[in-house]
C-alpha positions as CSV (number, residue, x, y, z in Angstrom):
1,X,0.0,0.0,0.0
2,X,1.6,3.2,-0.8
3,X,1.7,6.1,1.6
4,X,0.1,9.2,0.0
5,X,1.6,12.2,1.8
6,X,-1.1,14.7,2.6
7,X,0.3,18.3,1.1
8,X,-0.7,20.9,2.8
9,X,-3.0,23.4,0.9
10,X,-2.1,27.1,1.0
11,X,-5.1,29.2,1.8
12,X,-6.2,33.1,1.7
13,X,-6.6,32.3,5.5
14,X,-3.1,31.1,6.3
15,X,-1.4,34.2,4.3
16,X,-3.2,36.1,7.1
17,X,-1.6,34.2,9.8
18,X,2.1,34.6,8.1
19,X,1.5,38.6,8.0
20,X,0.5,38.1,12.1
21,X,3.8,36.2,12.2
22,X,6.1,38.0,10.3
23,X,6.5,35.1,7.9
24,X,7.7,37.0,4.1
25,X,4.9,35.2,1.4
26,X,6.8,34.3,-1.9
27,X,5.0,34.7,-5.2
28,X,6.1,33.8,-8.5
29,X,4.1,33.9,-11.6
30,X,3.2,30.6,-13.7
31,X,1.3,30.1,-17.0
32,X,1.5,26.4,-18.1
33,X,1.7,23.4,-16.3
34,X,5.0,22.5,-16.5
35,X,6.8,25.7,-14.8
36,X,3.9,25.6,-12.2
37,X,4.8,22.1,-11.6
38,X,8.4,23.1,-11.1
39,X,7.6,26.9,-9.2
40,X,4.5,24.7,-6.7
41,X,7.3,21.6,-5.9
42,X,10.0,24.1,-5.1
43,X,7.6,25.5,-2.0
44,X,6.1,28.6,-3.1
45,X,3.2,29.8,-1.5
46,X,1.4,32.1,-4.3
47,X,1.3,31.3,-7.9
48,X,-0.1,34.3,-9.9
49,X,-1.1,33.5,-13.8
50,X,-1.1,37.0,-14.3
51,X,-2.2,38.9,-17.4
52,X,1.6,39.3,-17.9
53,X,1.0,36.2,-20.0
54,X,-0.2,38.5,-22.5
55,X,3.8,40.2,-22.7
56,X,5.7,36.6,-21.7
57,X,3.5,34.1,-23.5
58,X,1.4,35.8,-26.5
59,X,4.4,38.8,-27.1
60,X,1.8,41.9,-27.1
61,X,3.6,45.5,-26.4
62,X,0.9,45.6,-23.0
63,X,-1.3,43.2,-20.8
64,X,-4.5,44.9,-22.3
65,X,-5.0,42.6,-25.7
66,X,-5.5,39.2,-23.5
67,X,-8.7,37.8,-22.8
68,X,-10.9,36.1,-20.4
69,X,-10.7,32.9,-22.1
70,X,-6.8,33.0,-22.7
71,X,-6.7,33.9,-19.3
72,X,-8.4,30.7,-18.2
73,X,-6.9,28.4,-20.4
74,X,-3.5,29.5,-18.7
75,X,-5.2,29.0,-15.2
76,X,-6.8,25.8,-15.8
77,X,-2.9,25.0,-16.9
78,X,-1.2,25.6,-14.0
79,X,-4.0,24.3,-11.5
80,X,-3.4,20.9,-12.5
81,X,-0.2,21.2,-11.9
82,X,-0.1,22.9,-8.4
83,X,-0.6,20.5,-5.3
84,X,0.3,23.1,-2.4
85,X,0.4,27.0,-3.7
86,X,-2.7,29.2,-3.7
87,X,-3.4,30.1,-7.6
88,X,-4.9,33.4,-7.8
89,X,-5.7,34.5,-11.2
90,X,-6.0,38.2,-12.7
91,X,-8.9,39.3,-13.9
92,X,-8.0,40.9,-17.6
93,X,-8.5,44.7,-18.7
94,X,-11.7,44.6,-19.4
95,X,-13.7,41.8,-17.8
96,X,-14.5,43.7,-14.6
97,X,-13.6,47.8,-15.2
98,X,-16.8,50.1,-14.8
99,X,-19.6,47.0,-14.5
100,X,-19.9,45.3,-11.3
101,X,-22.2,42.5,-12.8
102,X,-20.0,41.7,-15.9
103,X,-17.5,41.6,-13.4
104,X,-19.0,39.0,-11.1
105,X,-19.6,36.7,-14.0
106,X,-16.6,36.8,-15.3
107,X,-15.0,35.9,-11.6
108,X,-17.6,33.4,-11.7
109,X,-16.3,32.1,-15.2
110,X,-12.1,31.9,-14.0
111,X,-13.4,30.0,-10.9
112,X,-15.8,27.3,-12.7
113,X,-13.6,26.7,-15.4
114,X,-10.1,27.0,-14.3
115,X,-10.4,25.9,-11.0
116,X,-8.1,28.8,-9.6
117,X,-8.9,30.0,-6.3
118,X,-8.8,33.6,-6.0
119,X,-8.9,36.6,-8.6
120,X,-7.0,39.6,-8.8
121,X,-8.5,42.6,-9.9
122,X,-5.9,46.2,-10.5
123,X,-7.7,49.6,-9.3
124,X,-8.6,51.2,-5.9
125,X,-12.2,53.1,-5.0
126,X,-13.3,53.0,-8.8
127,X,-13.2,49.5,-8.8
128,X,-14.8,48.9,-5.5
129,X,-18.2,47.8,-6.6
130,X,-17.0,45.2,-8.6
131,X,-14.7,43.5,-5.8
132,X,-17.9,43.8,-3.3
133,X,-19.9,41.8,-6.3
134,X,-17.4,39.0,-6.2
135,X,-16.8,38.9,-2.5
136,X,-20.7,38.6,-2.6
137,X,-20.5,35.1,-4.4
138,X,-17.9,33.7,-1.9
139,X,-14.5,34.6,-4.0
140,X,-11.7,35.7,-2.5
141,X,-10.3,38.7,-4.2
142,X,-6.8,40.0,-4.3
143,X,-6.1,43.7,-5.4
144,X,-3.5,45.7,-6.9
145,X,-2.6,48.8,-6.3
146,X,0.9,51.1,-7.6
147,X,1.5,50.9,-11.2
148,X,-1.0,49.2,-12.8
149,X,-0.2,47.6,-16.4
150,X,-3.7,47.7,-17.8
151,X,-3.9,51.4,-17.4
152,X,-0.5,52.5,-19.4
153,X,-1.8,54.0,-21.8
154,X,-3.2,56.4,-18.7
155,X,-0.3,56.5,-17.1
156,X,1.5,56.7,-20.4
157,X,4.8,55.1,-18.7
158,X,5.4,52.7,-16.3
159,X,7.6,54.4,-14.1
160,X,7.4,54.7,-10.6
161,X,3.8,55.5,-8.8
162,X,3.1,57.3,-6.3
163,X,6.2,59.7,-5.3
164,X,4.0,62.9,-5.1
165,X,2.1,63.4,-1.7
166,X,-1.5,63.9,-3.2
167,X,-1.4,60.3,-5.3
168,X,0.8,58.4,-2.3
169,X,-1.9,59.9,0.5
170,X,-4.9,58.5,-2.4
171,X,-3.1,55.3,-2.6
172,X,-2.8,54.8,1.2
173,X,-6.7,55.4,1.1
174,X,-7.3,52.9,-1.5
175,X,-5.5,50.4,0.4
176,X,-8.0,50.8,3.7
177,X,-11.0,50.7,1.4
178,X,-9.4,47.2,-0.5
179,X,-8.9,45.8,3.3
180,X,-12.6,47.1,4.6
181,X,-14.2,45.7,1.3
182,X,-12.4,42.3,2.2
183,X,-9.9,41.9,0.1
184,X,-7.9,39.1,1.3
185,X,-4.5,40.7,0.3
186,X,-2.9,43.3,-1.8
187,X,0.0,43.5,-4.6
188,X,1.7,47.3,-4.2
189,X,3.6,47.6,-7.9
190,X,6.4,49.6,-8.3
191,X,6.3,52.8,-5.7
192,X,8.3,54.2,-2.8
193,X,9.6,51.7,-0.7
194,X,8.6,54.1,2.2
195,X,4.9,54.2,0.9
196,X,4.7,50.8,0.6
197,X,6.0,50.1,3.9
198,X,3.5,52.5,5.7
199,X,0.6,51.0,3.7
200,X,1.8,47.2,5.2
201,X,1.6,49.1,8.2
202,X,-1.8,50.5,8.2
203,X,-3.7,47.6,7.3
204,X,-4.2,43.9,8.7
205,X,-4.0,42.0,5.4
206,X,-0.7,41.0,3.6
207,X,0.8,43.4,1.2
208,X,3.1,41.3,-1.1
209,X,5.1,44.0,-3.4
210,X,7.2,44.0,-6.8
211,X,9.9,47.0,-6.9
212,X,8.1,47.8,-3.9
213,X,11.1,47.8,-1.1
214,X,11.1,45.0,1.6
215,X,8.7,46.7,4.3
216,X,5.6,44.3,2.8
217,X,5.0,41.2,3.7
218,X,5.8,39.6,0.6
219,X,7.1,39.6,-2.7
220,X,6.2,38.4,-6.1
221,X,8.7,38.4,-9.4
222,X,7.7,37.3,-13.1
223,X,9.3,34.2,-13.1
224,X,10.5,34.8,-16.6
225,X,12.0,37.9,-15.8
226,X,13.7,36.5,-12.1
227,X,15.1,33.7,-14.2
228,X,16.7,35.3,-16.9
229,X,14.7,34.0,-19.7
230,X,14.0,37.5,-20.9
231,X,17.1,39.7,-21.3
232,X,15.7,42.8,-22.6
233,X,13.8,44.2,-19.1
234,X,15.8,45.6,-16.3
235,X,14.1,47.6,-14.3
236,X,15.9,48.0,-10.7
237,X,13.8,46.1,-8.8
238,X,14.4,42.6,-10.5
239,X,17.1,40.1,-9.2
240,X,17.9,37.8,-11.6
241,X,18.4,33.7,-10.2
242,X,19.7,32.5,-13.4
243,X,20.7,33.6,-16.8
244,X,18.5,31.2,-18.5
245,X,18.7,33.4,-22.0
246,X,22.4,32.6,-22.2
247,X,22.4,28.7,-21.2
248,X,19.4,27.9,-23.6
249,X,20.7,29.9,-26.3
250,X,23.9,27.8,-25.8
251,X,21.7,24.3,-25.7
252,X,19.8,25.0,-28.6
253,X,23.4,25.8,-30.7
254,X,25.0,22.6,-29.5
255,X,21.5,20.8,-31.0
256,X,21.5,22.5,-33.8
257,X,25.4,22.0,-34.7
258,X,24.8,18.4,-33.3
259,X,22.2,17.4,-36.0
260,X,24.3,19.3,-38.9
261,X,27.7,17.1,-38.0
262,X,25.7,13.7,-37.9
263,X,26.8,13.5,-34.0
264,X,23.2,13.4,-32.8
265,X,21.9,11.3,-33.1
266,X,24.7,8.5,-31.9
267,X,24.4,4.5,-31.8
268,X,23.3,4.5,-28.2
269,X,20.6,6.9,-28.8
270,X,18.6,4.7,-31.8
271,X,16.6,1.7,-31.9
């Protein structure tokens, strides 16, 4: 009889408890079942298949052209892969912005057919209706506050949110209303390390940041970027774990001048 080792399940609940405890939450993003496989058996306790599939998977310029169904077919990916990590799964530009009802069913449509288990929605007090709606029908909702992506053209850069005193005192603000609506946690994208610690501060649930210092209470990375497989984005905030670009590049060169010199394949590797 074999010994099935009962994993341990991740929840919205237990990020709660590591914020009490001062225990860091590490988040990494994931968009097909073989990195998620990889990212979930390492240990990680959030996976995010965020919209930044749209860049790192599909190759668009922003996170804006990607849809709701792309967006579930890269949840419902990753999902079967993960055992132990909480999968929350970003809502995309679009599904949820300025309509509280088409957001609910579109929270309603990740959940059923992915199988994630939390959505993440970018926006502050403008958004707040929709977040209540999906709260309403039992989903735990993340939120995302900073720089967010799927208002470039807004914005018109993604440089660093925030640094003024009227839009850093409105972010602070946004943050309280994303707790008091009940969002379970928060993502803090690329502002003042100061800020961002003052806003973990100020509120009980776990603020996990990117190029947002190390006063949250977590962090999350495109695993992509954090592994090197992308070469061309630097911003400050991004350690890189591996130069993946390099080593691959090198792999796929040995192939290729493998095949062309007749030493691949060899006698041992044919039938």
């Amino acid at each position: 009889m074999s010994v099935h080792k009962e994993v341990k399940k991740v929840t919205t609940h237990q990020l709660q408890e590591m914020k009490r405890r001062g225990e860091k939450i590490s988040m990494l993003t994931a968009y097909d079942y073989t990195m998620a496989k990889i990212i979930d058996h390492a240990g990680i306790d959030v996976i995010l298949v965020g919209d930044s599939a749209s860049n790192v998977m599909a190759g668009h310029e922003t996170t804006l052209p990607i849809t709701l169904d792309q967006m579930i077919y890269h949840a419902s990916s990753v999902v079967r892969a993960v055992d132990r990590a909480l999968v929350v799964v970003d809502l995309p530009f679009g599904s949820y912005q300025g309509n509280s009802k088409e957001a609910l069913t579109s929270a309603i449509k990740i959940m059923k057919e992915s199988g994630g288990h939390a959505v993440k929605l970018e926006g502050g007090r403008e958004i707040k209706d929709s977040i209540e709606r999906i709260l309403s029908a039992g989903i735990p909702v993340m939120g995302h506050l900073g720089l967010t992506p799927q208002s470039i053209y807004k914005f018109g850069t993604y440089t660093v949110r925030a640094k003024e005193e009227e839009e850093a005192q409105r972010l602070l603000e946004d943050a309280r209303i994303l707790e008091e609506c009940g969002c379970f946690a928060l993502v803090l994208e690329k502002i003042p390390a100061k800020l961002a610690t003052e806003v973990a501060k100020s509120i009980s649930i776990p603020v996990i940041g990117i190029g947002a210092g190390g006063g949250v209470d977590g962090q999350v990375l495109v695993t992509h970027d954090m592994l090197g497989m992308t070469h061309e984005f630097s911003p400050r905030f991004l350690r890189r774990y591996l130069s993946l670009y390099e080593s691959m590049t090198g792999a796929f060169q040995q192939y290729i001048k493998d095949v062309k010199s007749k030493d691949f394949p060899n006698e041992g590797e044919q039938y």
